[in-house]
C-alpha positions as CSV (number, residue, x, y, z in Angstrom):
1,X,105.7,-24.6,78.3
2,X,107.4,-27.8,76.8
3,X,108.5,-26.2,73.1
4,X,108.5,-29.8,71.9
5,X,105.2,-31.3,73.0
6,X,103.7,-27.6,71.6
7,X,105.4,-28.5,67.9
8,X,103.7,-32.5,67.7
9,X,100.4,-31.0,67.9
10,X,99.2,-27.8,65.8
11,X,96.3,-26.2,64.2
12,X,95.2,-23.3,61.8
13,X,91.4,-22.4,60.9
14,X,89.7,-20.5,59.4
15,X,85.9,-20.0,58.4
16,X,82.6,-18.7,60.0
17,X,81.1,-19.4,63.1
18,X,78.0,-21.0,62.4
19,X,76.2,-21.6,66.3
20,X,76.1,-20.2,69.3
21,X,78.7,-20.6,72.0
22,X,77.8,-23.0,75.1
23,X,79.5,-24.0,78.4
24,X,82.1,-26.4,78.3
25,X,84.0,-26.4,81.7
26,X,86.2,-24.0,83.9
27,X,89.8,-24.4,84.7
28,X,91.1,-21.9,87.5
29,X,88.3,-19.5,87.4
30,X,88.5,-19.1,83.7
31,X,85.3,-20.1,81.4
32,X,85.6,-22.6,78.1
33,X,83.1,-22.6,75.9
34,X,82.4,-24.6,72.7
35,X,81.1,-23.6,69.2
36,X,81.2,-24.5,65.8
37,X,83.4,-23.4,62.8
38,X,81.8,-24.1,59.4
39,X,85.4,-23.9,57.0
40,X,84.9,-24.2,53.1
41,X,86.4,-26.2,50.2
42,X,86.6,-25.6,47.0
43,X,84.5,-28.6,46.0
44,X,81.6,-26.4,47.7
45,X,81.2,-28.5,50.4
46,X,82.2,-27.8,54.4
47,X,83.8,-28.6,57.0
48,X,82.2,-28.3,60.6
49,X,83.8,-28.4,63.3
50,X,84.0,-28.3,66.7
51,X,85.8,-25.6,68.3
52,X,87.1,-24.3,72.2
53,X,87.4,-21.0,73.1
54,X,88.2,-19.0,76.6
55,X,85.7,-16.9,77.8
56,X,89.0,-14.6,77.3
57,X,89.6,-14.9,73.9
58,X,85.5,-14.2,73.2
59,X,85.2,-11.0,75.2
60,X,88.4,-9.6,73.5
61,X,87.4,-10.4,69.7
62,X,83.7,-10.3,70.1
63,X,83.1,-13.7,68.9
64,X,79.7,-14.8,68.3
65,X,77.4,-16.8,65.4
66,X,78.2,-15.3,61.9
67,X,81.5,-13.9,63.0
68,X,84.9,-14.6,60.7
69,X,87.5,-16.1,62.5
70,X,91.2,-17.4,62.1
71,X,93.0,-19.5,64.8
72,X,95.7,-21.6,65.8
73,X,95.9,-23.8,68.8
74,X,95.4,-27.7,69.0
75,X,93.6,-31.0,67.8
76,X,93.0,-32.1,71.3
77,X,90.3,-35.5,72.6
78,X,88.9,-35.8,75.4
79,X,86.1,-39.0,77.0
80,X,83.1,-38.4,77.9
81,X,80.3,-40.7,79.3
82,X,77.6,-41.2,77.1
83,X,74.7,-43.8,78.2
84,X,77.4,-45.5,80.3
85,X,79.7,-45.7,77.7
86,X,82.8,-43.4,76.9
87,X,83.0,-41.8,73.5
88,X,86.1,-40.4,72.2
89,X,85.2,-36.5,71.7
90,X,87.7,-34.1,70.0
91,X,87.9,-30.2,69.3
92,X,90.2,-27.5,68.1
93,X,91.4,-26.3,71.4
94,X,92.1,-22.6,70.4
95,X,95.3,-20.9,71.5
96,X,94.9,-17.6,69.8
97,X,92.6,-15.5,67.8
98,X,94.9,-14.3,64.1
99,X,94.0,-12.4,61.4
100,X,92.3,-14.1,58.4
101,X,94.8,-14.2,55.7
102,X,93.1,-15.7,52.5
103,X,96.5,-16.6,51.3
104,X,96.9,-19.1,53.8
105,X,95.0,-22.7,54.0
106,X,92.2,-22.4,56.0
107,X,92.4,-25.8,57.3
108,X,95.7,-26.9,58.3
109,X,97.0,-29.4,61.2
110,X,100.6,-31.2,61.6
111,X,100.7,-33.9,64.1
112,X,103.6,-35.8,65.4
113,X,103.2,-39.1,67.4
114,X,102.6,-42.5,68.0
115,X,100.8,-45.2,65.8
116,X,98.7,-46.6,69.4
117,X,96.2,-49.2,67.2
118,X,97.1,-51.4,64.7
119,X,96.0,-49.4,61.0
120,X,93.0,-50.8,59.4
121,X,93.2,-50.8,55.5
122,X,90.8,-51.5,53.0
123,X,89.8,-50.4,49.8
124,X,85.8,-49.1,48.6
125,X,83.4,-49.6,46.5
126,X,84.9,-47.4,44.2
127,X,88.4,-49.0,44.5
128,X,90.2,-46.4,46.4
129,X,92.5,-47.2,49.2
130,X,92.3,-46.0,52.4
131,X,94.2,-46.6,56.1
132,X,92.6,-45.5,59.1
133,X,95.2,-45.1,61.8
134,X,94.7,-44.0,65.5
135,X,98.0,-41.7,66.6
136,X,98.8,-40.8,70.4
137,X,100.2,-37.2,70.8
138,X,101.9,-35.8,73.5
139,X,101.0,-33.0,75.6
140,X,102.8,-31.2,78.5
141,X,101.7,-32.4,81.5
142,X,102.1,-36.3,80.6
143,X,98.6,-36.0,78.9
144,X,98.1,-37.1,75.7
145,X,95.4,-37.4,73.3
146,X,94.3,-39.7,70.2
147,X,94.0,-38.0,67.3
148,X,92.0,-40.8,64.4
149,X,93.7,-39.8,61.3
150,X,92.9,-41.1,57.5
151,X,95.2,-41.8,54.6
152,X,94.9,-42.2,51.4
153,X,96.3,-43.7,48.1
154,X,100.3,-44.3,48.2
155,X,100.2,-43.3,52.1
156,X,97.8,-45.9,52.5
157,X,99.4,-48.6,51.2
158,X,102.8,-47.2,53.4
159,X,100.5,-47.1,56.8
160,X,99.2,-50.6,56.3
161,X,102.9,-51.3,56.4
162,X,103.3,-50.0,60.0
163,X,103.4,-51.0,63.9
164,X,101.9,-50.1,66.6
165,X,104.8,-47.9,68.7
166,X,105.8,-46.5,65.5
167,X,106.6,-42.8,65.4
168,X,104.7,-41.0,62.4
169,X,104.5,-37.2,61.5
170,X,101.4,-36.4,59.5
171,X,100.3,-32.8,57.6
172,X,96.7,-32.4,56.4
173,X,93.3,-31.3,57.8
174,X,90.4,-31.6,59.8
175,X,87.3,-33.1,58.4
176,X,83.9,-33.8,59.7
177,X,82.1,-37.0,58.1
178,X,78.3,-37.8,58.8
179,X,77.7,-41.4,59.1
180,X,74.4,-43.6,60.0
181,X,74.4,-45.6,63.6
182,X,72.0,-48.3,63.6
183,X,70.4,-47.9,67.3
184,X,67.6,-51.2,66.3
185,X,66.6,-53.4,63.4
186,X,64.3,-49.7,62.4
187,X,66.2,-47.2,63.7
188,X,69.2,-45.4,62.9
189,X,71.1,-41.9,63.8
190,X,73.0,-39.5,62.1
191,X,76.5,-39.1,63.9
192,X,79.5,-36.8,63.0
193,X,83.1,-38.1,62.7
194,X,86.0,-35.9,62.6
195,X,89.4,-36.9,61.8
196,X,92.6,-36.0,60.2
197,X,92.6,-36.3,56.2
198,X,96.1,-37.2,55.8
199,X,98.1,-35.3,53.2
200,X,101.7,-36.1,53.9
201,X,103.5,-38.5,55.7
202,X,106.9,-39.4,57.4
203,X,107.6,-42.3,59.4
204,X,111.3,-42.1,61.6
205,X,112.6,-43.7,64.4
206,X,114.0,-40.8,66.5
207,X,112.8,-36.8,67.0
208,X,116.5,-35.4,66.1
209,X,115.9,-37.0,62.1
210,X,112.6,-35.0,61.7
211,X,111.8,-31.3,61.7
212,X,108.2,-31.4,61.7
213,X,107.8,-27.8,61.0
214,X,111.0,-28.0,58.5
215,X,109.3,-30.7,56.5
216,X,105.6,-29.3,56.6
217,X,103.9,-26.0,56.0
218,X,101.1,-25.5,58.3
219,X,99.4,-23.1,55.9
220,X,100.4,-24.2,52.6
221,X,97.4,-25.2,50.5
222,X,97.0,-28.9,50.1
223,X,94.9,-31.0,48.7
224,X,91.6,-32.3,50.0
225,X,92.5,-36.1,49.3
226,X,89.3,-37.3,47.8
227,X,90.9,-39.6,45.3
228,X,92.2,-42.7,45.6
229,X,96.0,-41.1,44.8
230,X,95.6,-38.9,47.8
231,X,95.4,-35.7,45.1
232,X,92.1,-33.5,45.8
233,X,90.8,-30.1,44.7
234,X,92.3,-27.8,47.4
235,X,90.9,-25.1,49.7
236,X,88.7,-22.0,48.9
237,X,90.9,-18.9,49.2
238,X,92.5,-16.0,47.1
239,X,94.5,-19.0,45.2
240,X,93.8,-20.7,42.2
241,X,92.4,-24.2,41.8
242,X,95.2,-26.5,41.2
243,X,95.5,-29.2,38.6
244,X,96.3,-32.9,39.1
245,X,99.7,-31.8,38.4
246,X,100.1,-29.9,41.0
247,X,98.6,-31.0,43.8
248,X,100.2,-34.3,43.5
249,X,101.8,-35.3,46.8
250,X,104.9,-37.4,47.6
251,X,104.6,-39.5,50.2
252,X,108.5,-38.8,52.8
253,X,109.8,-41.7,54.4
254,X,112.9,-42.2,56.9
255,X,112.8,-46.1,56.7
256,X,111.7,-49.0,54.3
257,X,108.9,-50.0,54.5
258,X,108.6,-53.2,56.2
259,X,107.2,-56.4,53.7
């Protein structure tokens, strides 16, 4: 196991499973199967997403629909052929089965990698900025996968600043986002996107200047990044809702930006 491609890419969640389990595929004789993970905010609303298990991991914790579970593991994409077309699909690639600890952040990811698609920024209706940025990660076993990540606020206007090849490290959370595909002139569907709601953010030019796990807490509550500033309500757990105050983020750099 490569220690360093294992610290660019992890995961914590927690929250109830809220379908039934189905096939996904077999790797050397063992069975993966795929289910999703309903994981609350305080604001009331949910987070559902889509999560891979070993057969393993099922049998030995008796996971099933309306179980509790906490994991760790990965924010992993793979393609799949849909109608001749490949779609980027990603999932929380579970590693291990913890024990729920309400202290901790119940949605928590830290990424390290690099910026693969020039960011896209904008600002909405509502005048709030946002970046969308596309970031390669490594895996072991030269793989890699492409993790769609959204900032917010001060971090958006810093992405907007930066290149494609450029090395970022990003803390924050998994969210799930319904949106409407127009299929005709009459038609439309209801798809789910899930990205990375971006929290904090370092850019640096080599591996030895940034301690991701140093820098960032995996479980430390954060906030959910709703507002233009990048500030948000939080997470549901045995903590208190934080004020403005204190859920106000700084945004780390290692560079200038560029101009």
């Amino acid at each position: 196991m490569n220690y360093a491609t294992e610290k660019n890419n992890k995961v914590y969640v927690m929250g109830e499973i809220v379908s039934d389990k189905t096939f996904s595929h077999e790797v050397y004789g063992e069975g993966f199967y795929e289910f999703f993970l309903k994981v609350m905010r305080l604001s009331g609303q949910a987070d559902i997403l889509p999560v891979t298990v070993s057969e393993r991991l099922i049998e030995a914790h008796d996971l099933k629909k309306g179980s509790f579970v906490a994991a760790s593991g990965q924010f992993r994409s793979y393609n799949k052929l849909e109608n001749g077309r490949s779609r980027l699909m990603l999932t929380v690639f579970v590693r291990e089965i913890e024990e729920a600890d309400e202290n901790k952040n119940p949605n928590g990811i830290l990424l390290s990698g690099y910026i693969c698609k020039p960011p896209v920024y904008r600002t909405t209706p509502f005048n709030r900025e946002i970046a969308d940025v596309l970031i390669a990660v490594n895996r072991a076993y030269n793989k890699s996968d492409y993790i769609p990540c959204i900032a917010w606020g001060r971090n958006a206007r810093f992405v907007k600043n930066l290149s494609v090849g450029d090395k970022v490290a990003i803390s924050g959370r998994i969210q799930s986002r319904e949106y409407q595909k127009k299929l005709s002139e009459t038609e439309t569907k209801t798809m789910t996107a899930y990205e990375v709601s971006v929290s904090k953010l370092a850019a640096f030019d080599n591996a030895e200047d940034f301690d991701i796990e140093t820098e960032f807490d995996l479980y430390a509550f954060r906030g959910e990044n709703r507002h233009a500033d990048g500030c948000g309500e939080g997470y549901v757990g045995a903590g208190r809702r934080r004020t403005a105050r204190q859920c106000r983020l700084k945004t780390s750099v290692r560079r200038e930006i560029k101009r």
